[in-house]
C-alpha positions in Angstrom: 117.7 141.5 -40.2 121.4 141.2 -40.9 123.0 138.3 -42.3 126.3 137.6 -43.6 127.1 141.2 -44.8 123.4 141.3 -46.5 120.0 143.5 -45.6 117.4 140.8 -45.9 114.0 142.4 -47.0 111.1 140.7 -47.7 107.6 141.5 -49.6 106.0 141.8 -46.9 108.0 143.4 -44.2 110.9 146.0 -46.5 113.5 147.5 -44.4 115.3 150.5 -45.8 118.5 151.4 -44.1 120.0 154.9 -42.9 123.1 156.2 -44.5 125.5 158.5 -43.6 128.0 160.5 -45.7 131.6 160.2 -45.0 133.5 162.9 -46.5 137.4 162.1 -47.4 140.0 164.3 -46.1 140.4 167.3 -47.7 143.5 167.2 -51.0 142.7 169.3 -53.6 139.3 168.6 -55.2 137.4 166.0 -53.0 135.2 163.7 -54.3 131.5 162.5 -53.1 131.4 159.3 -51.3 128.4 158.0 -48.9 125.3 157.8 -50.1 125.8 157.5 -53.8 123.8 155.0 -56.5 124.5 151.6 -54.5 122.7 153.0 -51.0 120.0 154.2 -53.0 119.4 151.7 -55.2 118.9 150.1 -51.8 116.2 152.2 -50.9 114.5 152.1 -54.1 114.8 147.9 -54.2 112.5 147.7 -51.2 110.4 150.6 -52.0 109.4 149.1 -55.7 110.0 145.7 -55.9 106.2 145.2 -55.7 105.9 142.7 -58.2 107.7 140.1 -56.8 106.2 138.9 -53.9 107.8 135.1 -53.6 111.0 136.4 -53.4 113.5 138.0 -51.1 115.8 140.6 -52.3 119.3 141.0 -50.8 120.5 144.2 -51.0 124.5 145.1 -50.4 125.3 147.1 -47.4 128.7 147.4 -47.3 128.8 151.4 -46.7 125.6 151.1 -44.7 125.1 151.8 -41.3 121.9 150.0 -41.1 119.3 151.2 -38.6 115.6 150.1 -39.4 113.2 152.9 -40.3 109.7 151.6 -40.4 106.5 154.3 -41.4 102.8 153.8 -40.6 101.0 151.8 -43.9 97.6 153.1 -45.1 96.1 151.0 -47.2 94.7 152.6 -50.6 92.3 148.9 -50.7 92.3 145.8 -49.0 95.1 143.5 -49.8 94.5 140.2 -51.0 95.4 137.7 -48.1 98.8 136.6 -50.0 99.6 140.2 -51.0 99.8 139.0 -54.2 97.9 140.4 -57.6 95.5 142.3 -55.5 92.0 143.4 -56.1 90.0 145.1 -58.2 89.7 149.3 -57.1 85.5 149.9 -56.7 83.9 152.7 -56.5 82.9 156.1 -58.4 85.6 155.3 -61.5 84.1 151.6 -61.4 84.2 150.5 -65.0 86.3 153.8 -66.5 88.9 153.7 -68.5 90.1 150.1 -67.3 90.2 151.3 -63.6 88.5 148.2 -62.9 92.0 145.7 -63.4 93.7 144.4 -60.4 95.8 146.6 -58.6 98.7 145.8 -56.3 98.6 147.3 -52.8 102.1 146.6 -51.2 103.9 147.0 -48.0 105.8 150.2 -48.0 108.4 151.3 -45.7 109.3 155.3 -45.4 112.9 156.0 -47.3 114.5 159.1 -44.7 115.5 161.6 -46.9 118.5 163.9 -45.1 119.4 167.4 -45.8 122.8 167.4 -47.4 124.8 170.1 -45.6 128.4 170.6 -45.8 128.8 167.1 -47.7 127.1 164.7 -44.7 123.6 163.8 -45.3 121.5 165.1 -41.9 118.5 163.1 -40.8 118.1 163.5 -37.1 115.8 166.3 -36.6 111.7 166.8 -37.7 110.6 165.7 -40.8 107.8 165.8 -43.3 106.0 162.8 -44.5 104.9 162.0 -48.4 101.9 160.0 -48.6 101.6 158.5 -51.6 98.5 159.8 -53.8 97.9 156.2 -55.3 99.0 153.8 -52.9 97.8 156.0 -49.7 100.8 155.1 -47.8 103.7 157.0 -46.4 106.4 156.5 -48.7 109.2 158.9 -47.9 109.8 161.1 -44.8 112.1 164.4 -45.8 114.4 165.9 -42.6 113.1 169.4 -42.6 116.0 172.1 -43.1 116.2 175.0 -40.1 117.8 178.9 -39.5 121.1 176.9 -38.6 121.1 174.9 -41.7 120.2 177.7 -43.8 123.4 179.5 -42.1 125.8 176.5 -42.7 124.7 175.5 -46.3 125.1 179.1 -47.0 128.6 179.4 -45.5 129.7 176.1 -47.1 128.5 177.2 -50.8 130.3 180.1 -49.7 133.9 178.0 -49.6 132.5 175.5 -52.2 132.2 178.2 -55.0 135.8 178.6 -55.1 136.4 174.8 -55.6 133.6 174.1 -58.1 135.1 176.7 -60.2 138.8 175.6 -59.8 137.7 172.3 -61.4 138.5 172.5 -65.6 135.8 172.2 -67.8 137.0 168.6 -69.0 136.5 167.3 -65.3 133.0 168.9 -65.1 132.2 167.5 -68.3 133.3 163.9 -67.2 131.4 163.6 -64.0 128.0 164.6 -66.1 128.8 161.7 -68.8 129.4 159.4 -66.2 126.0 160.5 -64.6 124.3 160.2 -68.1 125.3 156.3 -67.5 124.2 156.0 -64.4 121.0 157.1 -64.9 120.5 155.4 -67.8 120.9 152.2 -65.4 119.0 153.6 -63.0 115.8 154.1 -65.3 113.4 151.9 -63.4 114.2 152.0 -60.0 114.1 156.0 -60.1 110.8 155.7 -62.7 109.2 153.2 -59.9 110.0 155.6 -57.1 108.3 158.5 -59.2 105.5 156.5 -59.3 105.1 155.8 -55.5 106.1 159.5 -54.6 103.8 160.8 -57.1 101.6 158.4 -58.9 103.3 159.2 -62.3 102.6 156.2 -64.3 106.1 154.1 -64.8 106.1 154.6 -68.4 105.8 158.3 -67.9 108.7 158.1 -65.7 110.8 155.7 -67.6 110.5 158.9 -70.0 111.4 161.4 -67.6 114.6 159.7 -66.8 116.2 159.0 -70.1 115.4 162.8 -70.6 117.7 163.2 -67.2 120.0 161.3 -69.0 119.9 163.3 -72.1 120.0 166.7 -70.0 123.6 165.6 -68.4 124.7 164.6 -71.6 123.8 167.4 -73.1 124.9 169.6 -70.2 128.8 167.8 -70.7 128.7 168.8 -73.8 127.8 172.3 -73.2 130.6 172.3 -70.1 133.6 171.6 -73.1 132.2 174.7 -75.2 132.2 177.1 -72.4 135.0 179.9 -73.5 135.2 183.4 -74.5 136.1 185.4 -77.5 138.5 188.1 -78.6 136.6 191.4 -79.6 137.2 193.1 -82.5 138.0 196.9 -81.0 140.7 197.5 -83.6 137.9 198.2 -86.2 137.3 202.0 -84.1 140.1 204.3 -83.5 140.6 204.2 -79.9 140.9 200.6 -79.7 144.0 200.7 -82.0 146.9 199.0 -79.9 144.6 197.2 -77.5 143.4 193.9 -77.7 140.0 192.8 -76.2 138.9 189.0 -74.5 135.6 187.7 -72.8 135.3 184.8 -71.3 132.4 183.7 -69.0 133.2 183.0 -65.5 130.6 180.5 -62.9 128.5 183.1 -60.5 129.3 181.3 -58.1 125.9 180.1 -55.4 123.0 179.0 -57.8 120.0 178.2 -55.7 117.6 175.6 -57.2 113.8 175.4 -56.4 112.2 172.4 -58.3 108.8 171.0 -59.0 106.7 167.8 -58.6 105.5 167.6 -61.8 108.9 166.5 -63.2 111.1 166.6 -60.1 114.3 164.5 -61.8 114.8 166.0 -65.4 113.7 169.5 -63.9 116.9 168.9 -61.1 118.8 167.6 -63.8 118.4 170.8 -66.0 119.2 173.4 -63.2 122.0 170.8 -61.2 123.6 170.1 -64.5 123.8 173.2 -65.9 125.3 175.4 -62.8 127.7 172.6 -62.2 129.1 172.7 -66.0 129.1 176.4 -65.6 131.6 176.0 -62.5 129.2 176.7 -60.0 127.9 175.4 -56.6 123.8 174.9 -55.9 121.7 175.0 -53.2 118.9 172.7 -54.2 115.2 173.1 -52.2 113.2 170.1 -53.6 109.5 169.8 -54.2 108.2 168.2 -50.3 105.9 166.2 -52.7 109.0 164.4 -54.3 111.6 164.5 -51.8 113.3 160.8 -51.9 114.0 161.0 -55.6 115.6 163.9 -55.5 118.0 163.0 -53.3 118.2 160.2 -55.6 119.1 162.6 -58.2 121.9 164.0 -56.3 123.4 161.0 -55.0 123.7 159.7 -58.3 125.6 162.8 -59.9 128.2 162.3 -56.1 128.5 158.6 -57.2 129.7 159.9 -60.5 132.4 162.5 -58.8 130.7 165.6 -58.4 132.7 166.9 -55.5 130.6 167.3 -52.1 131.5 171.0 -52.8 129.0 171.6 -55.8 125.9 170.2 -54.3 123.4 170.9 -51.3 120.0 170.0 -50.5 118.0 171.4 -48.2 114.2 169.9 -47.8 111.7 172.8 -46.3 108.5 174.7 -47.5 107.6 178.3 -48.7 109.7 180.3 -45.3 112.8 177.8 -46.7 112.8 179.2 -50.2 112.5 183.0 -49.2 115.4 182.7 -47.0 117.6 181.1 -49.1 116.7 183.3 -52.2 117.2 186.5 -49.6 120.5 185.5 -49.2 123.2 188.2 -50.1 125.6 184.8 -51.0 123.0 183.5 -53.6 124.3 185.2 -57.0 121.0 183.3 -59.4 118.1 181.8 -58.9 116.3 178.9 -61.4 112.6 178.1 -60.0 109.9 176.2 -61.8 106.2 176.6 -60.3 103.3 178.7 -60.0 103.1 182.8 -60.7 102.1 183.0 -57.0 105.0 181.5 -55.9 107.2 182.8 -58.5 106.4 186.6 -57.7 107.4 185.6 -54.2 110.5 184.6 -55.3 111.2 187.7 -57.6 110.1 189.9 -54.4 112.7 187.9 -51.9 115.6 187.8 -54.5 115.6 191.4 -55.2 118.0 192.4 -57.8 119.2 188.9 -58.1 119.1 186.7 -61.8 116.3 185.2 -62.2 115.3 182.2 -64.6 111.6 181.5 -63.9 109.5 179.0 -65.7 106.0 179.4 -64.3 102.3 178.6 -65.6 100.9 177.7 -69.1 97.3 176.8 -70.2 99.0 176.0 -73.4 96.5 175.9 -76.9 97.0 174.1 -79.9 94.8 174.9 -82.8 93.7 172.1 -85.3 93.2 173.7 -88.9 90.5 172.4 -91.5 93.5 170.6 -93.6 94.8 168.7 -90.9 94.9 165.4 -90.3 92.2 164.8 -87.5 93.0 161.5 -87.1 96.0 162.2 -86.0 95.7 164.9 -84.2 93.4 163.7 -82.1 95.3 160.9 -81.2 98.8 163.1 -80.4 96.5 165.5 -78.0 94.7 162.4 -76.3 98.2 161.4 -75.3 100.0 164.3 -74.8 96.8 166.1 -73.2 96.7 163.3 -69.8 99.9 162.1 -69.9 101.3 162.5 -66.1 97.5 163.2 -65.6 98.2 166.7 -66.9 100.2 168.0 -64.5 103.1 170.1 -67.4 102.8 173.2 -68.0 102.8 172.4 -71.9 100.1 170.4 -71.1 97.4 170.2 -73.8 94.6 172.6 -72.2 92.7 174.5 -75.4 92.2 172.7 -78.3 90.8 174.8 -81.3 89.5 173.0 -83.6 87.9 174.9 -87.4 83.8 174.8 -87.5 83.8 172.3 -90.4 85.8 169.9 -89.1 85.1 170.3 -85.0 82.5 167.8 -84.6 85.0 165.5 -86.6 87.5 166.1 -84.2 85.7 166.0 -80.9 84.3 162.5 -81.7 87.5 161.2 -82.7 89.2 162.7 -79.4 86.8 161.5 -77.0 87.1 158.2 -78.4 91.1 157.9 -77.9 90.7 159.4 -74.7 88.2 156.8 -73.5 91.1 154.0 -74.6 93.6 155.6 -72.0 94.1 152.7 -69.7 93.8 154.7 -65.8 95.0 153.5 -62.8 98.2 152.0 -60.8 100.7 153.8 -61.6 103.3 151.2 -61.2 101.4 149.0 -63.8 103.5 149.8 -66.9 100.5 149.9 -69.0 99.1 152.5 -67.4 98.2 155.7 -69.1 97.3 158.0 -66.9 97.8 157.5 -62.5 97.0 159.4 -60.1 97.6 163.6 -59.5 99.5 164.8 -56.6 97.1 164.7 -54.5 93.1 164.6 -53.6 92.9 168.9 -53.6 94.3 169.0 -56.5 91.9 166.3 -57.7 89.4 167.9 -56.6 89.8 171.4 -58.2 90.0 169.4 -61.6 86.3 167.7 -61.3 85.1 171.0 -60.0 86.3 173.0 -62.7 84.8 170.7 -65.3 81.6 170.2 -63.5 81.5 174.1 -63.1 81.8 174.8 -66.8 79.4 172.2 -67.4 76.8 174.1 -65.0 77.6 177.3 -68.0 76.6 175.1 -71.1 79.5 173.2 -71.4 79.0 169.5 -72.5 81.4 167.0 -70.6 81.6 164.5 -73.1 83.5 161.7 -71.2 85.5 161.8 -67.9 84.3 164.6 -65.0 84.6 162.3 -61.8 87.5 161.0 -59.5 88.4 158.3 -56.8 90.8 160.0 -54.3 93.8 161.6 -56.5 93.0 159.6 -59.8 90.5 162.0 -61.9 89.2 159.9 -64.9 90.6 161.7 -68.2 87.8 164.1 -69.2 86.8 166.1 -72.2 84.8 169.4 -71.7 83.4 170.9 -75.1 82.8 174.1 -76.0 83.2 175.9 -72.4 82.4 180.0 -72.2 85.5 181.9 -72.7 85.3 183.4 -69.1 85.8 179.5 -67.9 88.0 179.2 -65.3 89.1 175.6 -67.5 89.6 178.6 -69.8 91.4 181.6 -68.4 93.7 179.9 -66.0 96.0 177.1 -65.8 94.2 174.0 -65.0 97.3 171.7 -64.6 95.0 168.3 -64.7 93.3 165.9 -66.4 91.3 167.9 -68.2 91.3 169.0 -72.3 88.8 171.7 -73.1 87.3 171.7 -77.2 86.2 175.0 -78.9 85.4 175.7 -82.6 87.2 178.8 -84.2 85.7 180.0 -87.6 88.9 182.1 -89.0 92.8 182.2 -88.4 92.6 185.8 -87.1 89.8 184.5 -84.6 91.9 181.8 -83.5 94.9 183.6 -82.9 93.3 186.3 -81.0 91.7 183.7 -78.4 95.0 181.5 -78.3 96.7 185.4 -77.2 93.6 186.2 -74.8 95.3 185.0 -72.4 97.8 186.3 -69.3 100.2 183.0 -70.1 102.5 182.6 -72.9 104.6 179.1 -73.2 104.1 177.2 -75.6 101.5 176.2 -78.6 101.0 173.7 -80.5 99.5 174.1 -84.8 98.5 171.3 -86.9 98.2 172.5 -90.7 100.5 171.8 -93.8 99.9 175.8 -94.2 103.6 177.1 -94.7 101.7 180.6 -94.6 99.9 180.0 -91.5 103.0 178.4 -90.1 105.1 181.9 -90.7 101.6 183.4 -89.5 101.3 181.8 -86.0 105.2 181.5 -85.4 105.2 185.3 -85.6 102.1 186.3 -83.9 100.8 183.7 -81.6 102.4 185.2 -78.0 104.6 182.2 -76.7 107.9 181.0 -76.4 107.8 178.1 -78.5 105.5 176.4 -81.2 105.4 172.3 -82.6 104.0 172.1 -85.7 102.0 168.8 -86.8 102.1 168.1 -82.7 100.7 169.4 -79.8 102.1 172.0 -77.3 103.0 169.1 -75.3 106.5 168.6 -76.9 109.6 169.4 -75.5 113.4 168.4 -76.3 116.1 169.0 -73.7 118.8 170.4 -75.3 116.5 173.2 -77.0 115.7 176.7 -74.9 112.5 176.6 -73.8 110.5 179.3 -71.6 107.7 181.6 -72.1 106.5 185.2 -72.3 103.9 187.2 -70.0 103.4 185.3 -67.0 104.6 182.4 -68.1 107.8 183.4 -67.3 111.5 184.7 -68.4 114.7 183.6 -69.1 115.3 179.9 -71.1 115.9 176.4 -69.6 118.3 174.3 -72.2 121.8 173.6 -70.6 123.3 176.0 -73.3 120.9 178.9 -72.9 120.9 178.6 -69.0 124.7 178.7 -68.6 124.2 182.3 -70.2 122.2 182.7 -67.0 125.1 180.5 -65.0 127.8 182.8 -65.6 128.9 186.1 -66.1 131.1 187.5 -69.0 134.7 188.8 -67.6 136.6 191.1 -69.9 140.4 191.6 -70.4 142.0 194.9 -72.3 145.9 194.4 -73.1 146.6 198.0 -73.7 149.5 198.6 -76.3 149.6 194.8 -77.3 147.6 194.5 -80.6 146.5 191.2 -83.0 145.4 193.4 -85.1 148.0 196.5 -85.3 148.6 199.5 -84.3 149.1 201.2 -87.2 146.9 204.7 -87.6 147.5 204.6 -91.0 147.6 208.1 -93.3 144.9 210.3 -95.7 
């Protein structure tokens, strides 16, 4: 109901209101207004105020034009009759991991999620539902894009390039600091809707978005350095009396496909970066993560990003083709699978490319290491967001004489990861994207087992939650093994020498990242030069990442680098200008 100005939602019945954009007229450089932070912090109010059930929120509508929206509730378990603390999840993870602590099972109503064409947020039209792997409701509904979006984004980045680009580097640089602040404010409602969207545990996603926040200050940063230089051709004899400048100019139409894994600081990376390079995006989210991407984008027009540099268009697999096929797209950034990614390579053509694809990342534990310790860093960076990174700890190769050491030690800290809802912020690991995905997981484990594996804790699920689970000493032809697992899983192998070691952290068609723990400086040089991958931590796992380092792989794991400095390389194109007969240098030949 309406009252006094104020959207009255309460715990057990949460309205969430449509919005519409309304773009200014047109003088110079227009600036985003509509559904910025205020409407979606909103949305994200009703969705994950969960732990207040005695009270009623009032939520500001004063650019609302509030229609109800109400979605169909499936219940993950039976709610207690007050909806209050909940009640204890039974079943086959009965008595894992602490699965068996009271969960919450709230009232959910679906957030629409428009298609942002042309600066107006669309929602009329079909749309795509997001069930919630851990609380087994609907919790966001994403208008599917169409052929006559597709033509009208496309036209519109068209006219937007040119505006993007107009805009100085200082403005650019100012709308992503003010973005840096508003996500910084907006940590837990967007960390709560990562966890209903996904069942990414809220202390995994209170990470994710201060690293949003870092990537837009780091990307403002980046936007004041952009420049050029002047070449030295006086140094050869037929550049005497000319003088020689670069500078690097946007693309213009940057297309971004993103993942569910990390759907915010993955955005925030290709967003950021194509905006501070002076260019306009096209951005197809992940249909598993829909509402917080929008979230993502509204936040960076609440902060003056002009309507001009930003477009979203929701859709599947026939969306991204088109949209990567399209003459007016200069670069493409996509993180995802090799499947997908060698479909987008064949639909771009000739286009740039930055992909970040799979990993089944090793890290190798050497016989000085600290087990201790390294057991702990992979238990937690080996589950955390169930898995589901591509730097995810996968292969751990531990030396002979210290590998039964180790694997105790690691099974124990896995068994004190605490497993279950998500939204609980002492939850370790939640839930996985979905049940398949689940499912692959166990069967993989229980597959290797069936080959002489030993799963020494873990192996089993309850819908999309997969109990954290330890597999030791799997054949090498595993499929835990040879391909990316990208789950709750950690597989343990002995290695007897370094060049062993190496070898089987190379046997492998991926490349990303590894992680070495030794004090060895020689083994350090060692790995860093030999070990195939884009990136090694030492003393930590391959599970490390920091935003405003490139990062990327080799072999399938992918090319080009993510960083906002290395991907405005990507971003832009260097321009060159010849002043012939005007010299800094002189134009004197000189004599024998």
């Amino acid at each position: 109901m309406v009252t006094d100005g104020l959207l009255s939602v309460s715990s057990d019945m949460i309205s969430i209101a449509r919005w519409t954009l309304r773009t200014p007229p047109a003088s110079g450089v227009s600036v985003g207004v509509g559904p910025g932070v205020d409407e979606f912090r909103s949305a994200m109010d009703a969705m994950v105020s969960l732990s207040r059930p005695s009270k009623r929120l009032h939520v500001p509508v004063t650019v609302l034009e509030p229609t109800i929206a109400r979605g169909p509730r499936r219940p993950y378990v039976t709610p207690s009759p007050q909806d209050g603390p909940g009640v204890p999840l039974r079943g086959p993870l009965e008595g894992a991991a602490m699965l068996d602590k009271p969960i919450r099972t709230p009232s959910i109503e679906v957030v629409e999620v428009g298609c942002l064409i042309a600066g107006e947020w669309v929602t009329t039209g079909p749309r795509l539902e997001r069930v919630g792997p851990w609380v087994r409701q609907s919790v966001s509904a994403a208008r599917q894009a169409d052929e006559d979006d597709v033509t009208a984004a496309l036209e519109y980045a068209r006219r937007g390039a040119k505006t993007t680009a107009r805009l100085s580097p200082a403005a650019r640089a100012a709308v992503l600091e003010r973005a840096t602040a508003a996500a910084t404010e907006q940590r837990d409602r967007l960390a709560r809707l990562l966890a209903l969207e996904l069942g990414k545990p809220v202390k995994d996603g209170l990470g994710e978005i201060d690293r949003v926040a870092d990537t837009f200050a780091v990307a403002a940063a980046e936007a004041r350095r952009i420049g050029g230089e002047v070449l030295p051709v006086a140094g050869w004899a037929r550049g005497v009396g000319t003088t020689a400048f670069t500078h690097r100019a946007p693309v213009g139409v940057a297309l971004a496909i993103t993942p569910f894994n990390a759907p915010a600081n993955l955005l925030a990376h290709k967003l950021a970066a194509a905006f501070a390079a002076g260019n306009t995006t096209i951005v197809k989210p992940p249909p598993q993560a829909p509402a917080v991407s929008a979230a993502i984008v509204a936040l960076l027009l609440d902060s003056g990003m002009p309507p001009e540099a930003v477009q979203v268009l929701n859709g599947e697999g026939r969306l991204g083709a088109a949209l990567c096929g399209a003459p007016d797209v200069g670069v493409v950034s996509f993180t995802g699978s090799v499947a997908t990614g060698a479909a987008v390579a064949r639909a771009a053509g000739a286009k740039r490319l930055v992909m970040e694809l799979g990993g089944n990342a090793a890290t190798i534990v050497c016989e000085d290491a600290d087990v201790g310790a390294a057991a702990r860093i992979c238990a937690a960076t080996g589950y955390s967001n169930s898995g589901q990174s591509c730097i995810s700890v996968q292969r751990i190769y531990v030396h002979r004489g210290r590998y039964d050491e180790f694997l105790a030690a690691f099974t124990g800290e896995v068994e004190k990861l605490s497993v279950g809802d998500p939204l609980d912020p002492t939850t370790d690991v939640g839930s996985m994207v979905d049940d398949d995905a689940a499912e692959r997981v166990v069967a993989w484990a229980a597959e290797a087992e069936a080959a002489g594996a030993t799963v020494t804790t873990g192996g089993r699920r309850d819908g999309a939650t997969v109990v954290p689970t330890v597999v030791a000493s799997p054949p090498v032809d595993a499929r835990l093994i040879r391909d990316e697992v990208f789950g709750a899983v950690v597989s343990v192998l002995p290695y007897d020498n370094f060049d062993d070691v190496v070898a089987a952290c190379n046997d492998s068609r991926y490349g990303l990242q590894a992680g070495l723990f030794t004090n060895d400086v020689r083994r350090i040089v060692r790995a860093w030069r030999e070990l195939e991958v884009g990136g090694l931590v030492v003393n930590g796992s391959s599970n490390f990442r920091l935003d405003h380092v490139p990062f990327g792989g080799v072999k399938d794991s992918g090319f080009g680098r993510e960083s906002p400095r290395w991907m405005i390389d990507d971003y832009t194109v260097v321009k060159t200008l010849l002043l012939r007969g005007m010299s800094l240098f002189g134009d004197q030949e000189g004599t024998r």
